[in-house]
mmCIF file of the N, C-alpha and C atoms, coordinates in Angstrom:
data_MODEL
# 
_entry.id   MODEL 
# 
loop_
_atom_site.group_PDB 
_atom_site.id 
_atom_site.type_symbol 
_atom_site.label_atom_id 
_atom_site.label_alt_id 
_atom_site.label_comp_id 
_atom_site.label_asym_id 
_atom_site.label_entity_id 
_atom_site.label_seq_id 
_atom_site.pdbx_PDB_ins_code 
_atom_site.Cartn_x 
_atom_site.Cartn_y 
_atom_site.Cartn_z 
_atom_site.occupancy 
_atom_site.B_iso_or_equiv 
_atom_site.pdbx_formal_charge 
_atom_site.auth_seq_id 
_atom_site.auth_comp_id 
_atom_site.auth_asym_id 
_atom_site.auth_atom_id 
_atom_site.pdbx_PDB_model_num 
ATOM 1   N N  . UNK A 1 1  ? 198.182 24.477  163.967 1.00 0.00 ? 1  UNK A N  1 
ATOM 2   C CA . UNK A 1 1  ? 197.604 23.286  164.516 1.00 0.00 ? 1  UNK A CA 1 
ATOM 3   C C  . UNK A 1 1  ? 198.414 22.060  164.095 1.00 0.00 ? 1  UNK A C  1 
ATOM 4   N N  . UNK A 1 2  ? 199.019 22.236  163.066 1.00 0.00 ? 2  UNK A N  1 
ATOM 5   C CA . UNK A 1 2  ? 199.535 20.770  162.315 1.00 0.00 ? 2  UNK A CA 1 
ATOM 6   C C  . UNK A 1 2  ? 200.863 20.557  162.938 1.00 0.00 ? 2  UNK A C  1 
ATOM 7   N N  . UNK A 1 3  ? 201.482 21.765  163.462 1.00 0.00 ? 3  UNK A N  1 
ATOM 8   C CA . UNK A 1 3  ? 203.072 21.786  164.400 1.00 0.00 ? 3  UNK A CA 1 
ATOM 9   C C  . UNK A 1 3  ? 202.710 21.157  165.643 1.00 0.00 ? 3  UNK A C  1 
ATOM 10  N N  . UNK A 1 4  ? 201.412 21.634  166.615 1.00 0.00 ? 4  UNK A N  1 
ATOM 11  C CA . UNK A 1 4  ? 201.134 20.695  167.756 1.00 0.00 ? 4  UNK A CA 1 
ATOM 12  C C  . UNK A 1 4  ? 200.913 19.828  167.458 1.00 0.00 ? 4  UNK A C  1 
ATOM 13  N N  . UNK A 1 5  ? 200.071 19.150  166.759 1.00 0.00 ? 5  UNK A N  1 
ATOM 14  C CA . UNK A 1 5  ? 199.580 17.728  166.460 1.00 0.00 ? 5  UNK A CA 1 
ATOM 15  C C  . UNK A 1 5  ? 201.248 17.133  165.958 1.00 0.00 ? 5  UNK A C  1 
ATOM 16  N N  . UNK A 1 6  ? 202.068 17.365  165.042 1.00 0.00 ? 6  UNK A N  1 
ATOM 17  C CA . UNK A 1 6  ? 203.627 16.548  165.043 1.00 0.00 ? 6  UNK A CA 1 
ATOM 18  C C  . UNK A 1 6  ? 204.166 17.167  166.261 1.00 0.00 ? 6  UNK A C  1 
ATOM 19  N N  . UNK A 1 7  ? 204.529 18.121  167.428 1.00 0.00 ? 7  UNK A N  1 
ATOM 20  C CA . UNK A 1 7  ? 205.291 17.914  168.117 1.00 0.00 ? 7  UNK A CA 1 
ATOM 21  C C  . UNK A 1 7  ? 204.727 16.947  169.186 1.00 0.00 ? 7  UNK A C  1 
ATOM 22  N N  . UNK A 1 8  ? 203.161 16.561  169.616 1.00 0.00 ? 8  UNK A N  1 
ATOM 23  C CA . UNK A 1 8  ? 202.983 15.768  170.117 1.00 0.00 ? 8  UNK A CA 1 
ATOM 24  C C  . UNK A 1 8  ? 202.772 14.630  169.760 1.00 0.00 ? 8  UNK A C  1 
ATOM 25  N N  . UNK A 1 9  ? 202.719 13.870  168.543 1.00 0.00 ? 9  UNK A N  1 
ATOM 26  C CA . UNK A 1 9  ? 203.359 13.011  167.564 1.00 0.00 ? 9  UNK A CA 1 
ATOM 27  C C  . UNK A 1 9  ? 204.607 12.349  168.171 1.00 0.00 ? 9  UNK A C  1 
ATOM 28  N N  . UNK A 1 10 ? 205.575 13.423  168.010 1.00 0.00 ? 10 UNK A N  1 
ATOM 29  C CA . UNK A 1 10 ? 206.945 12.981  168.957 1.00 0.00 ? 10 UNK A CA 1 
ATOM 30  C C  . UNK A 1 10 ? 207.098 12.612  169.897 1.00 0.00 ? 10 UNK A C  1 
ATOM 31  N N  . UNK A 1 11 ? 206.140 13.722  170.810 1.00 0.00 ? 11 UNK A N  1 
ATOM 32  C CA . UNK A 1 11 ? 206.661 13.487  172.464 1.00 0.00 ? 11 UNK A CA 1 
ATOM 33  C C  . UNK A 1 11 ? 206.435 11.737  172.817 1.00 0.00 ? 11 UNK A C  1 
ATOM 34  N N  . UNK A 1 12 ? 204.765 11.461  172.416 1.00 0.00 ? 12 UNK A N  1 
ATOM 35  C CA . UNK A 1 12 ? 204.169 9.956   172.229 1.00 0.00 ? 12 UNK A CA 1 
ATOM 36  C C  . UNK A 1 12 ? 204.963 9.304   171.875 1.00 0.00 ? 12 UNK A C  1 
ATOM 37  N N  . UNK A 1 13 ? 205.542 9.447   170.670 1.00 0.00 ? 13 UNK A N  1 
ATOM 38  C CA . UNK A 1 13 ? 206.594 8.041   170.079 1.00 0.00 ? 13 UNK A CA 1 
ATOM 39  C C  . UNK A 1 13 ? 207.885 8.344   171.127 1.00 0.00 ? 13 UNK A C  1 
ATOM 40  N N  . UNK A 1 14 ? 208.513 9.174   171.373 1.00 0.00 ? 14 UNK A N  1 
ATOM 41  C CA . UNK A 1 14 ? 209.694 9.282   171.706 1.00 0.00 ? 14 UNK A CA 1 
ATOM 42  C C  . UNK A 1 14 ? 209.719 8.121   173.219 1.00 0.00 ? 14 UNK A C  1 
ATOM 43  N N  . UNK A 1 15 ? 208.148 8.569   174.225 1.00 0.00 ? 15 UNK A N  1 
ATOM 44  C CA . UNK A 1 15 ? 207.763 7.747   175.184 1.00 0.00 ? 15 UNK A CA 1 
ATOM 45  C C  . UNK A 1 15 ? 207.351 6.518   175.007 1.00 0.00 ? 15 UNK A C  1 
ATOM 46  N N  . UNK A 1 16 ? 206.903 6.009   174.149 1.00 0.00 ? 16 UNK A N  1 
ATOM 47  C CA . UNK A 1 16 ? 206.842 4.743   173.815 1.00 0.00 ? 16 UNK A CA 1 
ATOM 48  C C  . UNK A 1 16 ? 207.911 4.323   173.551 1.00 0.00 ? 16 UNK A C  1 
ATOM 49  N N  . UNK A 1 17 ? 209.107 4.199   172.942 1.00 0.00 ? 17 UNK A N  1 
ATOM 50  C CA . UNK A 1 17 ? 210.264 4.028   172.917 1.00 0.00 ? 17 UNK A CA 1 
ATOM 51  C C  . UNK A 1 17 ? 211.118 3.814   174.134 1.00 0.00 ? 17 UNK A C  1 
ATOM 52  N N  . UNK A 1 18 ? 211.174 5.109   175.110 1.00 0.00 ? 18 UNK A N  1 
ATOM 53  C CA . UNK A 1 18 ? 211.768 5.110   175.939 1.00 0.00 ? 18 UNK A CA 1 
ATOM 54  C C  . UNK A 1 18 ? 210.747 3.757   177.137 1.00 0.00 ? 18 UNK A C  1 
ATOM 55  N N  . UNK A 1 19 ? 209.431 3.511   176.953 1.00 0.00 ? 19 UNK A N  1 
ATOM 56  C CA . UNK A 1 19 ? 208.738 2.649   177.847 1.00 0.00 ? 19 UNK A CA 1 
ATOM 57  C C  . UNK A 1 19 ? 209.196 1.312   177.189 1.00 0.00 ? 19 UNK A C  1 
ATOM 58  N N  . UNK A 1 20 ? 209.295 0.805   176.032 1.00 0.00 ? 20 UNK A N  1 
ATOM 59  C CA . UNK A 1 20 ? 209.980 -0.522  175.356 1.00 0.00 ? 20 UNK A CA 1 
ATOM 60  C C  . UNK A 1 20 ? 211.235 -0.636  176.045 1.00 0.00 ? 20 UNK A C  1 
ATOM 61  N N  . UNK A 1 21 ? 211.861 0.535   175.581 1.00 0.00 ? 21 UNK A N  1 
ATOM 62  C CA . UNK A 1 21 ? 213.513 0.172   176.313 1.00 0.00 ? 21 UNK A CA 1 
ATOM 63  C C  . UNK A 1 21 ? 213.541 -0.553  177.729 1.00 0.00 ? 21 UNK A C  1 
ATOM 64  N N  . UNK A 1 22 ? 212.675 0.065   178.512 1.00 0.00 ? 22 UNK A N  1 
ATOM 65  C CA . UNK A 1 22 ? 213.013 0.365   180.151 1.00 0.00 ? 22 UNK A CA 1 
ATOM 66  C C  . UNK A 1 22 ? 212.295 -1.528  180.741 1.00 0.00 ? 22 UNK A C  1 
ATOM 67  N N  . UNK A 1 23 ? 211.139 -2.066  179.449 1.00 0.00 ? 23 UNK A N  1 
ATOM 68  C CA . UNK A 1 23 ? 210.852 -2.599  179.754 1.00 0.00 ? 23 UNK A CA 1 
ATOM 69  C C  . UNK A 1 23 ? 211.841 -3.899  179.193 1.00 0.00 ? 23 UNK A C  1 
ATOM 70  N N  . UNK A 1 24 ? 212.695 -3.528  178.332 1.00 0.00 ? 24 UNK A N  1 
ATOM 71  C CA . UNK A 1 24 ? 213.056 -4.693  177.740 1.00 0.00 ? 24 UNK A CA 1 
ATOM 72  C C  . UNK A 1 24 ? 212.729 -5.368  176.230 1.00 0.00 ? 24 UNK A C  1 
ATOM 73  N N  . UNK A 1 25 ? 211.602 -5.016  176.196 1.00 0.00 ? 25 UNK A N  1 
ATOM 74  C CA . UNK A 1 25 ? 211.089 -5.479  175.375 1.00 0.00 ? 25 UNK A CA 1 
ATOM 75  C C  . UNK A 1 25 ? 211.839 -5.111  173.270 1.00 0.00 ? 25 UNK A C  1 
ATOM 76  N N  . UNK A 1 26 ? 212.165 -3.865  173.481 1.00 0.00 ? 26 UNK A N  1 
ATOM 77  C CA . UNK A 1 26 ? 212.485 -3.967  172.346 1.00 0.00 ? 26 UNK A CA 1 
ATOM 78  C C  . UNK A 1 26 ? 214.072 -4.279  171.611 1.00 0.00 ? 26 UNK A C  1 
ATOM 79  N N  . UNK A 1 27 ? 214.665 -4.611  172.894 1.00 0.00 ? 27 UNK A N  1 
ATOM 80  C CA . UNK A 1 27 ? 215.698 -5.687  172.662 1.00 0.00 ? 27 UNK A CA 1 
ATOM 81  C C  . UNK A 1 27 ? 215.780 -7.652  172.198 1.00 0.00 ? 27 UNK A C  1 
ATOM 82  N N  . UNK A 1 28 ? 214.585 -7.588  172.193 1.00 0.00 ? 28 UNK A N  1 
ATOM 83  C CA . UNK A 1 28 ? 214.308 -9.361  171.795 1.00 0.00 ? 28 UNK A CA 1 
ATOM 84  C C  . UNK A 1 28 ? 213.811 -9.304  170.486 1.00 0.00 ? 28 UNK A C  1 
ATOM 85  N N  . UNK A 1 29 ? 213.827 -10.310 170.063 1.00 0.00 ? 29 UNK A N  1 
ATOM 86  C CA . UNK A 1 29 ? 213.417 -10.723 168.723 1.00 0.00 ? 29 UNK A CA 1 
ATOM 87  C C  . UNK A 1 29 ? 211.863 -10.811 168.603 1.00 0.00 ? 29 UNK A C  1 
ATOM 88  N N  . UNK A 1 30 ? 211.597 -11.261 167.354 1.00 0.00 ? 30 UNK A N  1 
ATOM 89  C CA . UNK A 1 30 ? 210.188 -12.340 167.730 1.00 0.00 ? 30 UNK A CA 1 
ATOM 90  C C  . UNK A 1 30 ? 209.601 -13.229 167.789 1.00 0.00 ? 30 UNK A C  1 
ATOM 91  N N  . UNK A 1 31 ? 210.537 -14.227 167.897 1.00 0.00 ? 31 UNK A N  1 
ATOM 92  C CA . UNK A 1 31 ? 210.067 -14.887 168.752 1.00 0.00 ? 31 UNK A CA 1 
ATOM 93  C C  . UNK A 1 31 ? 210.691 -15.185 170.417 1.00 0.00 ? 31 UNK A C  1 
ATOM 94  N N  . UNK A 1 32 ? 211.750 -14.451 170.991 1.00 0.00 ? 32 UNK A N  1 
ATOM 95  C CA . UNK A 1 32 ? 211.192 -13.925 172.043 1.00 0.00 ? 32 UNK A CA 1 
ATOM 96  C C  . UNK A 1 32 ? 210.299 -12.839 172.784 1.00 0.00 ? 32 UNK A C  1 
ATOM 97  N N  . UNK A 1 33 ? 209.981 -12.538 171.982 1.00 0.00 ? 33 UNK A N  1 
ATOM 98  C CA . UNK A 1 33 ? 208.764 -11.612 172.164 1.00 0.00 ? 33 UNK A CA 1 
ATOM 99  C C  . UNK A 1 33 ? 207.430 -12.504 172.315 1.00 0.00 ? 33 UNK A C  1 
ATOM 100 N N  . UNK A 1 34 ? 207.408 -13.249 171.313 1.00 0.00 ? 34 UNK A N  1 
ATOM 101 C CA . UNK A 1 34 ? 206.389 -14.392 171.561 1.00 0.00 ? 34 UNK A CA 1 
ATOM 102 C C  . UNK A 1 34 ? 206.141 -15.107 172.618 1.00 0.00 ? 34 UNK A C  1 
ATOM 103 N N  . UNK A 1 35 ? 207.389 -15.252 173.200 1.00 0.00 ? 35 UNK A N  1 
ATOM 104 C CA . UNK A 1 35 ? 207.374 -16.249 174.141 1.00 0.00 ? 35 UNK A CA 1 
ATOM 105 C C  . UNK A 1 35 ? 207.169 -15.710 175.765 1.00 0.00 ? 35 UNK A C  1 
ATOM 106 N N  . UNK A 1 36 ? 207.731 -14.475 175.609 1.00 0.00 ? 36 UNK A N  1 
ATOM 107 C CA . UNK A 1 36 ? 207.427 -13.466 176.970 1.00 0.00 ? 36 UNK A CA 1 
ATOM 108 C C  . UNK A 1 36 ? 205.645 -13.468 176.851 1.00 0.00 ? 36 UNK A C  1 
ATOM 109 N N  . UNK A 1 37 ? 205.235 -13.227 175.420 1.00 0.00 ? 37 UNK A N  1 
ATOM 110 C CA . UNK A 1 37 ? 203.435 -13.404 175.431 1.00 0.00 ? 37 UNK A CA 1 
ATOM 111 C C  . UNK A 1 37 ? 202.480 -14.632 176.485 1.00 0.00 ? 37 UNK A C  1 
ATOM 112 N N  . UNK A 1 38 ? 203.581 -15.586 175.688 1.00 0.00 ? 38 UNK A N  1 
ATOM 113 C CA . UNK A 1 38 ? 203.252 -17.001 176.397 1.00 0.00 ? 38 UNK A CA 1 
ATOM 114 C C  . UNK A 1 38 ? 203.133 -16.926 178.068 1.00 0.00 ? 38 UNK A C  1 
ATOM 115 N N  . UNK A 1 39 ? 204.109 -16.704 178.284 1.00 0.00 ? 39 UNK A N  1 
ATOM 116 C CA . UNK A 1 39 ? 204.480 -16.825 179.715 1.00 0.00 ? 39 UNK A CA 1 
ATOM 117 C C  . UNK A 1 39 ? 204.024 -15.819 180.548 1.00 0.00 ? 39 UNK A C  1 
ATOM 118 N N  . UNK A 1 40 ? 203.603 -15.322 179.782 1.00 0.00 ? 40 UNK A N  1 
ATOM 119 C CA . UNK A 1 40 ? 202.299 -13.897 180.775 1.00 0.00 ? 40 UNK A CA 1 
ATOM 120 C C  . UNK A 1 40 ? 201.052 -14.725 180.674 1.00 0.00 ? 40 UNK A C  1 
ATOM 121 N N  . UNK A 1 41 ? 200.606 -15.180 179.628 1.00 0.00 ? 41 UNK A N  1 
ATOM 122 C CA . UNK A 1 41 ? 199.643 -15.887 179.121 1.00 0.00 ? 41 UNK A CA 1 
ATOM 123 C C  . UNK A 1 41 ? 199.456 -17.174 180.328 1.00 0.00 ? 41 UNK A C  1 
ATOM 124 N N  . UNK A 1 42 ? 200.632 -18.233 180.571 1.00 0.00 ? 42 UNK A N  1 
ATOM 125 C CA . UNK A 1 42 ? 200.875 -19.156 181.885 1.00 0.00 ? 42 UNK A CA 1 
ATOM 126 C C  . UNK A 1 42 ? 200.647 -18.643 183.155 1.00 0.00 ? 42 UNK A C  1 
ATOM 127 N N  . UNK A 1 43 ? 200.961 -16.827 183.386 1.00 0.00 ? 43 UNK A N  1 
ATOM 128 C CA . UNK A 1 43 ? 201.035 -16.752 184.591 1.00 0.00 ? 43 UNK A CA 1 
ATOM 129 C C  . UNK A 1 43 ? 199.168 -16.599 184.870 1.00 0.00 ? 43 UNK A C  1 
ATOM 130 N N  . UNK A 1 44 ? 198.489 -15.944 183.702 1.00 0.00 ? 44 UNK A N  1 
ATOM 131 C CA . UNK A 1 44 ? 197.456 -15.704 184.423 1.00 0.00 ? 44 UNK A CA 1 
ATOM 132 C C  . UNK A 1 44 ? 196.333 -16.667 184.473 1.00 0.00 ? 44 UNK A C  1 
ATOM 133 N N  . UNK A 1 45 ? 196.760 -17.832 184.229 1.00 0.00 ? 45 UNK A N  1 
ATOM 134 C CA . UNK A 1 45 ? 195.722 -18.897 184.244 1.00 0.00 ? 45 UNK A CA 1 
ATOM 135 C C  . UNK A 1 45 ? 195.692 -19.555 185.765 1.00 0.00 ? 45 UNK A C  1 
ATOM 136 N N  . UNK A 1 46 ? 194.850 -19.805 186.307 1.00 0.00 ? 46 UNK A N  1 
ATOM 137 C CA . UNK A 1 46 ? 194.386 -20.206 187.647 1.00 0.00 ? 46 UNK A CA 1 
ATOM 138 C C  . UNK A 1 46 ? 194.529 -21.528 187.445 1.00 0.00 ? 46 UNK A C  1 
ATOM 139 N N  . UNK A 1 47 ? 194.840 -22.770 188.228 1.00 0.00 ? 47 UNK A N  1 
ATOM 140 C CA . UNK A 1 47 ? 194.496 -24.070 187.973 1.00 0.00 ? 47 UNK A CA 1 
ATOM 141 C C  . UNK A 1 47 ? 193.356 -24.326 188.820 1.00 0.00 ? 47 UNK A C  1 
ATOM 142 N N  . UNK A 1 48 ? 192.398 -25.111 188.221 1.00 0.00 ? 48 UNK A N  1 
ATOM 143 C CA . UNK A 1 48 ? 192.025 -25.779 188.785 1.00 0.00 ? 48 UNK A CA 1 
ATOM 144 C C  . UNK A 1 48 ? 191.512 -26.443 190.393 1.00 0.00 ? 48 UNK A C  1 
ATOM 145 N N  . UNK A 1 49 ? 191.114 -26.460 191.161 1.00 0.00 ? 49 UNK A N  1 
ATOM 146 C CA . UNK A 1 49 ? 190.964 -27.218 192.020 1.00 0.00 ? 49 UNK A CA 1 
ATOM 147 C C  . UNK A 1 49 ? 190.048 -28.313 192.697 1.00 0.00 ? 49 UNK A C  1 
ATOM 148 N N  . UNK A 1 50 ? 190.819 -29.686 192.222 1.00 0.00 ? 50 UNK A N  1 
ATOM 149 C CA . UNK A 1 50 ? 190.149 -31.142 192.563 1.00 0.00 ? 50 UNK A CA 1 
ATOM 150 C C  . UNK A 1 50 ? 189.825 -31.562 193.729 1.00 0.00 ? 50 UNK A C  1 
ATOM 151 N N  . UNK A 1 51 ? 188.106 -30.960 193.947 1.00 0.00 ? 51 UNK A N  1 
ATOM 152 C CA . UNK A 1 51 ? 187.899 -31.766 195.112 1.00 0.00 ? 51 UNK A CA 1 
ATOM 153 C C  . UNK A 1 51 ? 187.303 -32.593 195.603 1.00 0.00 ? 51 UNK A C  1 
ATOM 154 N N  . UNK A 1 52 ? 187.699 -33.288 195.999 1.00 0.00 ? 52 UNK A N  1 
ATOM 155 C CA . UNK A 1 52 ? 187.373 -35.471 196.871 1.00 0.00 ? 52 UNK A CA 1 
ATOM 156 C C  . UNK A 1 52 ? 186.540 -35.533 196.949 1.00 0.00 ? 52 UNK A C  1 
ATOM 157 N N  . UNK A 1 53 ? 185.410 -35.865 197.061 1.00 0.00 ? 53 UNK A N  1 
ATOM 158 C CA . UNK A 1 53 ? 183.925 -35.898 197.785 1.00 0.00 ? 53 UNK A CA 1 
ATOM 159 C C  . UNK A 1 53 ? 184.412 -36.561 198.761 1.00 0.00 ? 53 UNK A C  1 
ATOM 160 N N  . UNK A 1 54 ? 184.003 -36.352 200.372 1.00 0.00 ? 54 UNK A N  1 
ATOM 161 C CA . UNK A 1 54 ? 183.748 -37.075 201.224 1.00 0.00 ? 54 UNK A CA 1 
ATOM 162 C C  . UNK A 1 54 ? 183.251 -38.449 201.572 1.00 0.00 ? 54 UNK A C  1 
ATOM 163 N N  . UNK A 1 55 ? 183.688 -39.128 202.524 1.00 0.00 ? 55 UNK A N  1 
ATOM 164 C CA . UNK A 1 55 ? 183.306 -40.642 202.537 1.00 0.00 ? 55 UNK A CA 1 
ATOM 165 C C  . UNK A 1 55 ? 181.735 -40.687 203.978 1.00 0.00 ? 55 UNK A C  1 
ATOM 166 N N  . UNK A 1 56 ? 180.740 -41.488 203.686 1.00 0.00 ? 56 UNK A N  1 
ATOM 167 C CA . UNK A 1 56 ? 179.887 -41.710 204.610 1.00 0.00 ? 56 UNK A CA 1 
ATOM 168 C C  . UNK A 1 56 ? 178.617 -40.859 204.263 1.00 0.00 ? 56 UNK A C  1 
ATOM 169 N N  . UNK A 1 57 ? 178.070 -40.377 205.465 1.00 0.00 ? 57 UNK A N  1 
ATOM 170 C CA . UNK A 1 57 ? 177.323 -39.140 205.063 1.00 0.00 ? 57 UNK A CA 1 
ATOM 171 C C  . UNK A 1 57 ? 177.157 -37.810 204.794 1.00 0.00 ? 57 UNK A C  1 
ATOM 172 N N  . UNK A 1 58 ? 178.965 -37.324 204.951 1.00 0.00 ? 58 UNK A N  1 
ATOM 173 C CA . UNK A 1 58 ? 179.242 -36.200 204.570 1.00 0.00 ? 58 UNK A CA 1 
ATOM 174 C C  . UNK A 1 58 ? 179.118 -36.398 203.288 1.00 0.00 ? 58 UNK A C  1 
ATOM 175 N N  . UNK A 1 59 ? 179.384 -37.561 202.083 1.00 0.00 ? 59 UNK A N  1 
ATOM 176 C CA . UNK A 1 59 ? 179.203 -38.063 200.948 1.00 0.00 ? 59 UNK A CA 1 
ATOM 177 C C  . UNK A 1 59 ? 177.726 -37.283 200.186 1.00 0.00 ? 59 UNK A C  1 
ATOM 178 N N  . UNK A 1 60 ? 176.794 -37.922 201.307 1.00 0.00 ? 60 UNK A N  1 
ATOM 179 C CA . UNK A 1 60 ? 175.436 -38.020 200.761 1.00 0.00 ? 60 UNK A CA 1 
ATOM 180 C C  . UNK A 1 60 ? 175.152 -36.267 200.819 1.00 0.00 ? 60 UNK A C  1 
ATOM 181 N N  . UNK A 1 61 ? 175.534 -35.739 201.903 1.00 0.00 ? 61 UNK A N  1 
ATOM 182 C CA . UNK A 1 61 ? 175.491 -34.761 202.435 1.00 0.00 ? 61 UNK A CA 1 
ATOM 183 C C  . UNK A 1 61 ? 176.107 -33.540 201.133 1.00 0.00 ? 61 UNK A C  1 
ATOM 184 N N  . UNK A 1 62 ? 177.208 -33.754 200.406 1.00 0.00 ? 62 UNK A N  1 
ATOM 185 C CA . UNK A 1 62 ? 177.744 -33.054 199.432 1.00 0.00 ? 62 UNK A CA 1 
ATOM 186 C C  . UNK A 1 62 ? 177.271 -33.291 198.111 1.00 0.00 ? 62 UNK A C  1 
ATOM 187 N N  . UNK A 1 63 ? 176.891 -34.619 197.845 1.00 0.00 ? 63 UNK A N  1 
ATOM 188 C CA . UNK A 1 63 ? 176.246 -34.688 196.685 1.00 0.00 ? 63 UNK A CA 1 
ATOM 189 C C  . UNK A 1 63 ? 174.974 -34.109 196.627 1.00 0.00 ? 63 UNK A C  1 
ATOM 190 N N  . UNK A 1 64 ? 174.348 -33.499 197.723 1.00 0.00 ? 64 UNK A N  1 
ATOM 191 C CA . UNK A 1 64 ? 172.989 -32.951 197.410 1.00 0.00 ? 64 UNK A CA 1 
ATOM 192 C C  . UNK A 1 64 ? 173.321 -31.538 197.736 1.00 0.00 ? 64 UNK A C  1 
ATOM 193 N N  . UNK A 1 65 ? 174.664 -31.254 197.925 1.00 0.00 ? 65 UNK A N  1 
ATOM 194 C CA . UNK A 1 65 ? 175.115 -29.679 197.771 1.00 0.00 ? 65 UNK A CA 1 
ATOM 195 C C  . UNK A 1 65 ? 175.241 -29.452 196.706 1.00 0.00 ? 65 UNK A C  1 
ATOM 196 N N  . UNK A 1 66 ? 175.922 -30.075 195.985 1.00 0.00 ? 66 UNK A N  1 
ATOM 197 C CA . UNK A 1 66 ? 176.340 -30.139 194.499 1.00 0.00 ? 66 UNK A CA 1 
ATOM 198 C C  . UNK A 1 66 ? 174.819 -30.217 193.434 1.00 0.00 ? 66 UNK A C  1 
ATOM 199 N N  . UNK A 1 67 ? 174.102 -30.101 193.991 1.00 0.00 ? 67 UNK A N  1 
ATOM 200 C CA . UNK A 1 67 ? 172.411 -30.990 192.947 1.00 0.00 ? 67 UNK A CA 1 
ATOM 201 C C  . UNK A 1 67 ? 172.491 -29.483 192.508 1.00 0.00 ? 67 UNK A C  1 
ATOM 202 N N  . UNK A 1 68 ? 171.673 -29.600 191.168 1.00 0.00 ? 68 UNK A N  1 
ATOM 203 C CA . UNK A 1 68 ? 171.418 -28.444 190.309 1.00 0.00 ? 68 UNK A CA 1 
ATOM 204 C C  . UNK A 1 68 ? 170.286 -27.608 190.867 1.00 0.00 ? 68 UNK A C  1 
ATOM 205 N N  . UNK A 1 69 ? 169.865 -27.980 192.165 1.00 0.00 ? 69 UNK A N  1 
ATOM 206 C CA . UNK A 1 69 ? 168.485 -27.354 193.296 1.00 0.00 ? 69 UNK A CA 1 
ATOM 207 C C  . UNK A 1 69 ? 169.227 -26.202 193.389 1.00 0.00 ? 69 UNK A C  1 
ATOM 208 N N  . UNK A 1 70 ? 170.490 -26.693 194.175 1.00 0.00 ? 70 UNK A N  1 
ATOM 209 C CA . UNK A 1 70 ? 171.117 -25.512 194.990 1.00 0.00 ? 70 UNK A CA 1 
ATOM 210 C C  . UNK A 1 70 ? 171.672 -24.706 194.002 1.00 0.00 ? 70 UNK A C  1 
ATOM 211 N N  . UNK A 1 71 ? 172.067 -24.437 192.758 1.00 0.00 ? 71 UNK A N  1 
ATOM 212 C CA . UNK A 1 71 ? 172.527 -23.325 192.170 1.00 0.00 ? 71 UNK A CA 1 
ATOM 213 C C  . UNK A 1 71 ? 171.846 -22.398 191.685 1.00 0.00 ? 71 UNK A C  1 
# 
């Protein structure tokens, strides 16, 4: 039992290794490693979106969409 459990020991590390390589990753330092974190971190943030309220009675009309009734 203790020969399967280390030869699949290996196979795991040997693939993790070969998945670092392929990705790149274990050619950078760390703090580029850090910074690839970051910038995954930038990609998955959504911004925001600012919107105008309307002028007139579409105005009046959205501010009582917006009232804490409707949620």
């Amino acid at each position: 039992m203790f020969i399967l459990n280390l030869f699949v020991g290996v196979i795991l590390d040997n693939f993790q290794i070969i998945k670092e390589e392929m990705g790149g990753i274990r050619m950078l330092t760390d703090e580029q490693k850090d910074w690839v974190e970051i910038q995954k971190l930038f990609m998955k943030q959504i911004p925001d979106v600012l919107v105008k309220p309307p002028n007139g009675f579409r105005n009046l009309m959205w501010r009582l969409s917006k009232n804490i009734v409707f949620e």
